[in-house]
C-alpha positions in Angstrom: -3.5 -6.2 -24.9 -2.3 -4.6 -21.4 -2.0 -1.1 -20.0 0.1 0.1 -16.8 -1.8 2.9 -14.8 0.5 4.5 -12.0 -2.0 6.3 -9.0 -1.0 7.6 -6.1 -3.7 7.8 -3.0 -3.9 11.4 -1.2 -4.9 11.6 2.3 -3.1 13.4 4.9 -5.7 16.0 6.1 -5.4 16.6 9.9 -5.7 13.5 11.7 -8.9 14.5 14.1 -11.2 15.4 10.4 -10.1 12.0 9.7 -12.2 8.8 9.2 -10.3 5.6 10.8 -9.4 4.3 7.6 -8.1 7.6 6.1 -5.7 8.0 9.2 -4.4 4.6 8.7 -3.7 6.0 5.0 -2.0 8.9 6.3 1.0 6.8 8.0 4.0 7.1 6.0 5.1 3.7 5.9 8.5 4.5 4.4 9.5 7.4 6.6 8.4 4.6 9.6 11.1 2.3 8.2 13.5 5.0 7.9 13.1 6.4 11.4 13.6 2.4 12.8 17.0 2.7 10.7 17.7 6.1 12.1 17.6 5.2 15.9 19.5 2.1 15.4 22.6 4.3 14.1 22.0 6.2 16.9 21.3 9.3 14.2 18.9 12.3 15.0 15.4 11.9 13.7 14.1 14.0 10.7 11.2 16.0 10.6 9.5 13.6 8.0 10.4 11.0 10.2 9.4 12.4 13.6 5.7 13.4 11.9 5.6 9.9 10.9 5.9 8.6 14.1 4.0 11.2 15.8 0.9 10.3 13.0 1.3 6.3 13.3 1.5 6.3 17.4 -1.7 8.8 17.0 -3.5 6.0 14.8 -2.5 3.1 16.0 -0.2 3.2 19.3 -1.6 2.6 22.7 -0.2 3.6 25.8 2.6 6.1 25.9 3.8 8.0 23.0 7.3 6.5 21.5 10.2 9.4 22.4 13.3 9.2 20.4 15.5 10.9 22.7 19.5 11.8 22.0 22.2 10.1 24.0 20.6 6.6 24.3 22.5 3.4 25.2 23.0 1.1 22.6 20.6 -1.7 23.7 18.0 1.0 24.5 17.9 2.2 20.9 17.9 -1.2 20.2 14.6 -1.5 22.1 13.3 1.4 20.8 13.7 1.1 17.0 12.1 -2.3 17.5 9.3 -0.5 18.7 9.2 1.3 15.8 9.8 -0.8 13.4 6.6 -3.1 14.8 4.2 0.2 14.4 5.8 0.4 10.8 4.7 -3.4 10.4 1.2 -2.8 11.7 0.9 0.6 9.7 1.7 -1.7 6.6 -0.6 -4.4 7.2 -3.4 -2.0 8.1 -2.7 -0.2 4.5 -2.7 -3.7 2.6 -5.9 -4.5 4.4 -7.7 -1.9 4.0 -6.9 -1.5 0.4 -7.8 -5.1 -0.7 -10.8 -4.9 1.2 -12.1 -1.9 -0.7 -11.3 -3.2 -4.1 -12.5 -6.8 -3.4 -16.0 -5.0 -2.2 -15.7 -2.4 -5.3 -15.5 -5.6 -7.9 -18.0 -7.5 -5.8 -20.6 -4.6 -6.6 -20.4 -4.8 -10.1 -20.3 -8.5 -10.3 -16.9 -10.2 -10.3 -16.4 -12.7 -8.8 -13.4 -12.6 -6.2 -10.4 -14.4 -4.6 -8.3 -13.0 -2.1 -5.4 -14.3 -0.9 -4.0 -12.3 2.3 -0.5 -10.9 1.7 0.9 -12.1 5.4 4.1 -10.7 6.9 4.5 -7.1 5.9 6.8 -6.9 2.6 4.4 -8.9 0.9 1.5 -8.4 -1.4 -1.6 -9.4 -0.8 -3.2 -11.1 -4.1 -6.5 -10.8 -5.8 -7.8 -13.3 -8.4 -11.2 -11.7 -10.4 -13.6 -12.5 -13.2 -16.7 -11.7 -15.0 -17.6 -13.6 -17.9 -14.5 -13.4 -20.5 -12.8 -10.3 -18.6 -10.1 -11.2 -16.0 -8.1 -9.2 -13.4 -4.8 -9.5 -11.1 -4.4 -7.2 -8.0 -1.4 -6.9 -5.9 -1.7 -5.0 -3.0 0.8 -3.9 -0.9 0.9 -0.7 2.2 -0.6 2.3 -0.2 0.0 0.5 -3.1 -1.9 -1.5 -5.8 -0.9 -2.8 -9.4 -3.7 -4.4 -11.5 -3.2 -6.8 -14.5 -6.5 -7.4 -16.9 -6.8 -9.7 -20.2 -9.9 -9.9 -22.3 -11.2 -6.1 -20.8 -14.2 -4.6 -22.0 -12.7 -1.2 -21.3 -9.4 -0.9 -19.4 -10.2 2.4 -18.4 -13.4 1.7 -17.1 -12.5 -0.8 -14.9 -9.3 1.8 -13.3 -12.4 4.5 -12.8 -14.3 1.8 -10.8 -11.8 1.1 -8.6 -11.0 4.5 -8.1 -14.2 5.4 -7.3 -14.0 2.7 -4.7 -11.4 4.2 -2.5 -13.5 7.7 -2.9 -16.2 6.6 -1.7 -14.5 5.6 1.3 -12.8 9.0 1.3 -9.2 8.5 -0.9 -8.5 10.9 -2.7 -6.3 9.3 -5.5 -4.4 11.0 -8.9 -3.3 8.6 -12.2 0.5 8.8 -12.0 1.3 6.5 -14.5 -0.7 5.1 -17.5 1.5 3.8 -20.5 -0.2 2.4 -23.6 -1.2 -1.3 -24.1 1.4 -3.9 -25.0 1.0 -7.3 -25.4 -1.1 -10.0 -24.5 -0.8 -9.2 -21.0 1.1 -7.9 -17.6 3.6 -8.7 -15.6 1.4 -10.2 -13.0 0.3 -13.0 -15.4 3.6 -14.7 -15.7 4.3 -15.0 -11.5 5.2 -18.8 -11.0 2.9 -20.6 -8.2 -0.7 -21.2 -7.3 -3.4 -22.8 -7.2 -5.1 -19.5 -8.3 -3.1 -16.6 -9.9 -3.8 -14.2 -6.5 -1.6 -17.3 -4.5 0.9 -16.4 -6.7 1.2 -12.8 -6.2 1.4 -13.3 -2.4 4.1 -15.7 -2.7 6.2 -14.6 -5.6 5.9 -10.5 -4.8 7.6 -7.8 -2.1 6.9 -4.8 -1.6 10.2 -2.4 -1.6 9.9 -1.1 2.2 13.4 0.5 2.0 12.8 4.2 2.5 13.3 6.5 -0.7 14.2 10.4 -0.2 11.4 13.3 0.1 12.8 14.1 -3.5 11.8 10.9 -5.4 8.0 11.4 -4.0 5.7 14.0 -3.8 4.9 15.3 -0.7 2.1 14.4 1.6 1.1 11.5 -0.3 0.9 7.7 0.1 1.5 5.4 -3.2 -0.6 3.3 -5.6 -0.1 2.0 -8.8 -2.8 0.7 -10.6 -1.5 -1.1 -14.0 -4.0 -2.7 -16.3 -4.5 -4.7 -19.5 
C-alpha cells in the first residue's frame, strides 16, 4: 500500500534571527528564476522578485549587491540576468543539500540504513535509497522540496512525523499539504527506470519544475515540500 503526503517548509523570519541553514531556506527559488526571465525581457522587477534577490544576494552573494536598473543595454541585461540566474542555481543546490542532508541524518538516527545519490545540476533531484529490516523508503529531493515513496511500512505516518521532526530540529517549520489515502502496492518513485540502486534512478530519471508559478498558486512566504509515502 502507498500514501502521498504534500508539506510545505516555513521559514522566512527576518534574515539576521536566522540560522545559516534557515536563510538558505528562505530564498525563493522560483521568484529567482522569474526575476532572471524578467531582466532578459528587459521588464521591471516585481516586488516578489526584487525581495528575492535582495534575500539570496544577502545569503549567499559576495561582493556587491546585484542592481537591476531600468534602461539597460541588451548585452548588459544579458550579463546581469546571468548573474542571476547563477545565484538562483546556487540557492537551489544549497536547498537540495541541505534538505537531503537532514533526512539522510534523521533516518540514520533511527537506524536505516542510507544511500544518497547527489542530484547534480540544479533541475534535478537528488535521490535517497533507505531500509530497515522489511521497511523500504525512496526520497527525492529537490530546492524546498521532497517526495518520499515507502513499501512494507510499519506505520507510514510515523515515518512522515520523523522526518518532520528532522527539519525542526534544525529550525523548519513545516505544515502537511497533501496526504491522500493509500493505493496500491507502491509510488510513483518505485517504477523510475535506471540504477544500480533505486536513489540513482531518481537523480537521473527526475526534474524539478524550476519554471516560476504566480503568487496565486502558492501561499505566501513559504518554500515547498512534498512528502508522499506508502
Amino acid at each position: 500500500m502507498s500514501r502521498m503526503t504534500h508539506v510545505r517548509i516555513i521559514s522566512q523570519p527576518l534574515l539576521d534571527n536566522l540560522t545559516r541553514p534557515q536563510a538558505i531556506m528562505s530564498c525563493d527559488v522560483r521568484s529567482l528564476y522569474a526575476a532572471a526571465a524578467t531582466v532578459t525581457d528587459g521588464a521591471a522587477l516585481t516586488s516578489d522578485q526584487s525581495g528575492a534577490l535582495e534575500t539570496a544576494w544577502h545569503v549567499l552573494g559576495g561582493g556587491a549587491p546585484v542592481r537591476v536598473q531600468p534602461g539597460l543595454p541588451a548585452p548588459e541585461r544579458t550579463l546581469l540576468a546571468r548573474s542571476i540566474g547563477l545565484l538562483a542555481d546556487s540557492a537551489a543546490s544549497e536547498q537540495r543539500r541541505l534538505i537531503a542532508a537532514t533526512v539522510a541524518n534523521t533516518l540514520e538516527a533511527e537506524d536505516w540504513t542510507v544511500t544518497v545519490v547527489q542530484g547534480g545540476p540544479p533541475g534535478r533531484y537528488s535521490g535517497i535509497e533507505a531500509t530497515r529490516a522489511c521497511e523500504h523508503l525512496i526520497v527525492a529531493v529537490g530546492p524546498g522540496e521532497l517526495i518520499v515513496d515507502q513499501s512494507e511500512a510499519r506505520d507510514c505516518g510515523a515515518t512522515v512525523d520523523m522526518i518532520i521532526s528532522g527539519l525542526r530540529e534544525i529550525g523548519w517549520t513545516t505544515v502537511v499539504a497533501d496526504d491522500p489515502p493509500h493505493h496500491g502496492p507502491a509510488g510513483s518513485l518505485y517504477v523510475l527506470p535506471g540504477g544500480p540502486t533505486r536513489a540513482h534512478a531518481v537523480q537521473a530519471a527526475l526534474r524539478y519544475d524550476l519554471r516560476p508559478v504566480s503568487t496565486a498558486d502558492r501561499p505566501p512566504a513559504q518554500v515547498g515540500l512534498r512528502i508522499t509515502a506508502g
